[in-house]
C-alpha atoms as a printed R data frame, in Angstrom:
   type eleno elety resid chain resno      x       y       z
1  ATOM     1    CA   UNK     A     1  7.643   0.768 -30.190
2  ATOM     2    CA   UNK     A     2  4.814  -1.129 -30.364
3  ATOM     3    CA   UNK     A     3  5.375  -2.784 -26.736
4  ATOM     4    CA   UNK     A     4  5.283   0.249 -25.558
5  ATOM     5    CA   UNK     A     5  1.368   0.560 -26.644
6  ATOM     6    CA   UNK     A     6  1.198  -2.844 -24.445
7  ATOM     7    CA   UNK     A     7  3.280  -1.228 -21.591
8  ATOM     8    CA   UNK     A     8  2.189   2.398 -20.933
9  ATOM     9    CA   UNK     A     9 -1.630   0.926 -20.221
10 ATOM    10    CA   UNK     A    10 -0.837  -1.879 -18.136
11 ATOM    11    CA   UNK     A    11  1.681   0.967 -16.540
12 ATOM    12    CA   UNK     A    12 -1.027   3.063 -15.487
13 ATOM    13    CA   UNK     A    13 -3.540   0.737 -13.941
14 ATOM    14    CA   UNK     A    14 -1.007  -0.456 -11.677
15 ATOM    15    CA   UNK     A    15 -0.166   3.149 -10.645
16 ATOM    16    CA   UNK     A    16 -3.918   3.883 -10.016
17 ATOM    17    CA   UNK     A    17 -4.460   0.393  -8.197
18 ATOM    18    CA   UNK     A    18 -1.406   1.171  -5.810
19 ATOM    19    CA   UNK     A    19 -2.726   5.091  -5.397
20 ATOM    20    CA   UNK     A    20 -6.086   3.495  -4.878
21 ATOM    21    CA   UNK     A    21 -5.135   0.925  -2.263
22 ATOM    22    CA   UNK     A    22 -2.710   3.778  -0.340
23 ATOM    23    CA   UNK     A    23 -5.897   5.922   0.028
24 ATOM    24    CA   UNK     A    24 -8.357   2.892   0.909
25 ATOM    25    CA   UNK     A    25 -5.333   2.387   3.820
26 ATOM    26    CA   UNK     A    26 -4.873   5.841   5.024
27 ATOM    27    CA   UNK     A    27 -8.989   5.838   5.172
28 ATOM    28    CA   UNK     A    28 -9.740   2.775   7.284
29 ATOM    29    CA   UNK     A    29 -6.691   3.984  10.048
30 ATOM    30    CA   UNK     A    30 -4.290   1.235   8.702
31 ATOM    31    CA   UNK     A    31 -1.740   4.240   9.981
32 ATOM    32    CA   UNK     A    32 -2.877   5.623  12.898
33 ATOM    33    CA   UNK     A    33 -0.896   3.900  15.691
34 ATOM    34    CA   UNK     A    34  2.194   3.078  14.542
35 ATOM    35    CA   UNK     A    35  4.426   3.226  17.945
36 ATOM    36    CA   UNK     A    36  2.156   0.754  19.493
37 ATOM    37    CA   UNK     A    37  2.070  -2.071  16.344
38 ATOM    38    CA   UNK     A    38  6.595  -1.410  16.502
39 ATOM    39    CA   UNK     A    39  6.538  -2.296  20.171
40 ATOM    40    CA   UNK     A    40  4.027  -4.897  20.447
41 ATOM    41    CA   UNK     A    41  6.613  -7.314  18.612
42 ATOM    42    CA   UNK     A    42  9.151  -7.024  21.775
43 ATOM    43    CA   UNK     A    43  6.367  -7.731  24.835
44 ATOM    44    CA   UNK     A    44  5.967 -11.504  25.906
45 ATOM    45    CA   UNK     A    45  3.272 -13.203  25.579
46 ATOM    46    CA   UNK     A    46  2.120 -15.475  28.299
């Protein structure tokens, strides 16, 4: 019981740091042109 007192905070920071770094993505355009970033692995490069 008392781990959890240990868990639950350390629980929670990592939820807000992963909500916090999805948002800081979706606001610089990390996800804005997806199609192009999938096919740019199958073009040659010369």
């Amino acid at each position: 019981m008392q781990s959890l007192y240990i868990l639950i905070p350390i629980a929670a920071v990592f939820v807000i740091a992963g909500i916090s770094f999805l948002i800081w993505s979706v606001d610089s355009q990390q996800y804005d042109d997806l199609d192009r970033e999938a096919s740019r692995i199958l073009e040659d490069d010369e």
